[in-house]
N, C-alpha and C positions, 0 to 999 in steps of 0.2 A: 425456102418459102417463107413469105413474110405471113404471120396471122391478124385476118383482120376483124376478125369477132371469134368471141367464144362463148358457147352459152350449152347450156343442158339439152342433152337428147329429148325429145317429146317425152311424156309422160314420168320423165324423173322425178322421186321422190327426195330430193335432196333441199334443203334448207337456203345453205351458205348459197351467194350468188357466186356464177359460175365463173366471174374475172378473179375472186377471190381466192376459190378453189386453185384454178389454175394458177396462180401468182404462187401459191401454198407449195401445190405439186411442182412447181420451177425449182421453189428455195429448196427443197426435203432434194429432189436430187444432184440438184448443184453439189450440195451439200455429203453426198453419199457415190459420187466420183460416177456424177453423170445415168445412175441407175436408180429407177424408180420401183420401188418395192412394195409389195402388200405392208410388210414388217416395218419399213421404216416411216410409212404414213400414218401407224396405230401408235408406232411410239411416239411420235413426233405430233400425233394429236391429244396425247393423253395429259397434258396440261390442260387445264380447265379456260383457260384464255387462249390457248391453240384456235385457230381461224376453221379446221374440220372438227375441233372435240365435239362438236353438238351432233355429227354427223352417225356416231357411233354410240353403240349401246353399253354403258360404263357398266350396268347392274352386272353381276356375275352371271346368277342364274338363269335371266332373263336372257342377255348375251349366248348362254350355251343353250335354249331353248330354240333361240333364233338358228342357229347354226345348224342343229339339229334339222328344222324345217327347210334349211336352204340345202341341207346332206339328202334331206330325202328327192327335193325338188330338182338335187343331180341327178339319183337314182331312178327320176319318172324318165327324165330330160333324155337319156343315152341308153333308155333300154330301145332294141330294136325287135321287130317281127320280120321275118318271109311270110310271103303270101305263095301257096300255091300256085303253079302255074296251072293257068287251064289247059297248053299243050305241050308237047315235050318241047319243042322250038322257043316258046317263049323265052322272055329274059326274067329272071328272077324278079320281082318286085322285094323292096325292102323299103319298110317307112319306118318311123317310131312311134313304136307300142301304142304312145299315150301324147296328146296335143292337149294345150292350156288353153283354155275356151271362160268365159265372165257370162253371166246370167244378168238379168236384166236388172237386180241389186249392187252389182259391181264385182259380187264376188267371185273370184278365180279358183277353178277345178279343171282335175283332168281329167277327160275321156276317150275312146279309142280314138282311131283315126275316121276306122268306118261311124262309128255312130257319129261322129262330126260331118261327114259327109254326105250323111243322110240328113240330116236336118237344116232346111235353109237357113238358120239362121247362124247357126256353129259353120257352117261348109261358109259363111260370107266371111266369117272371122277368120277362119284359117286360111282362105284367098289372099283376105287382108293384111296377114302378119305373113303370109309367103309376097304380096307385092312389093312390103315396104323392104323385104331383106333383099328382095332382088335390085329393088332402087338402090337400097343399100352398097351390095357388091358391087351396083354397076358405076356410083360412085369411088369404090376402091380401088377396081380395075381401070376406070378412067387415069387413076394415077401412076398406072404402070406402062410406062409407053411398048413394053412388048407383047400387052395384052391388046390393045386399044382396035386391032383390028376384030377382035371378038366382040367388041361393040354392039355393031349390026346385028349380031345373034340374041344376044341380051336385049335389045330391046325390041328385039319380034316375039319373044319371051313375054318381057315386059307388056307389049302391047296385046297378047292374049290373053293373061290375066285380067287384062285389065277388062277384057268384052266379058271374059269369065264373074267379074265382079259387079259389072251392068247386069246382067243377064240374075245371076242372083238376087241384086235390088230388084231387079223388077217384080220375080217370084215371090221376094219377101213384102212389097208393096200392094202386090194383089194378096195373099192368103190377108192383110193384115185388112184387106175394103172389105173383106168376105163373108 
């Protein structure tokens, strides 16, 4: 497959532009017999003229504080809950613990699932970060020709979310006239 553009996920926080990066990550694995590694992109940015060094945190302490936040940010990420069933037939529900929700300064927290789903405005974020992963997979599965009949499912998926995410604006556009 030929690529005909490359550019940053939405909301990346990254610097370098993204034909740069990409040009970067081609040579680093060329370079390393075709495999692209966490290890060999830090060493290979760690020249101060490298094309990602600016991308990375050189301070030490700083560096390990980050890491630190991003270790705990796994341990929100992959804790999971059961929910009680309300009858013995039911299927088990399972979600995770704790969902990343932003407040209306920018800044990002976690809170359960339920109190995210009780409040219109967290229950439209988590709609929203559940539609774009679906759009997501449904672009990844697109490229799996033995998936492609699960399509149609995916995007009746897709398309109930989406009333799911209407239906929320609208709740959140009245409480806010009120």
């Amino acid at each position: 497959m030929t690529i005909k553009k490359v550019f940053w996920k939405e909301g990346a926080r990254v610097k370098v532009k993204a034909e740069t990066a990409h040009r970067e990550l081609e040579r680093i694995k060329k370079d390393n017999e075709g495999k692209l590694r966490a290890r060999d992109i830090v060493y290979n940015s760690k020249p101060k003229n490298a094309p990602l060094h600016n991308e990375f945190e050189w301070n030490t302490q700083q560096a390990a504080q980050k890491y630190r936040e991003d270790q705990a940010r796994y341990v929100v990420r992959v804790l999971k809950v059961e929910h009680e069933k309300e009858k013995e037939e039911d299927i088990a529900i399972v979600t995770r613990a704790y969902v990343q929700v932003e407040d209306e300064d920018g800044d990002r927290s976690y809170t359960t699932m339920a109190h995210a789903l009780s409040d219109a405005e967290l229950k439209h974020q988590v709609l929203y970060k559940a539609h774009k992963a679906l759009v997501s997979a449904k672009r990844e599965i697109s490229e799996i020709s033995e998936l492609s009949k699960e399509l149609e499912k995916l995007d009746q998926i897709i398309a109930h979310v989406d009333v799911l995410l209407k239906k929320e604006e609208t709740s959140i556009t009245k409480q806010a006239n009120v």
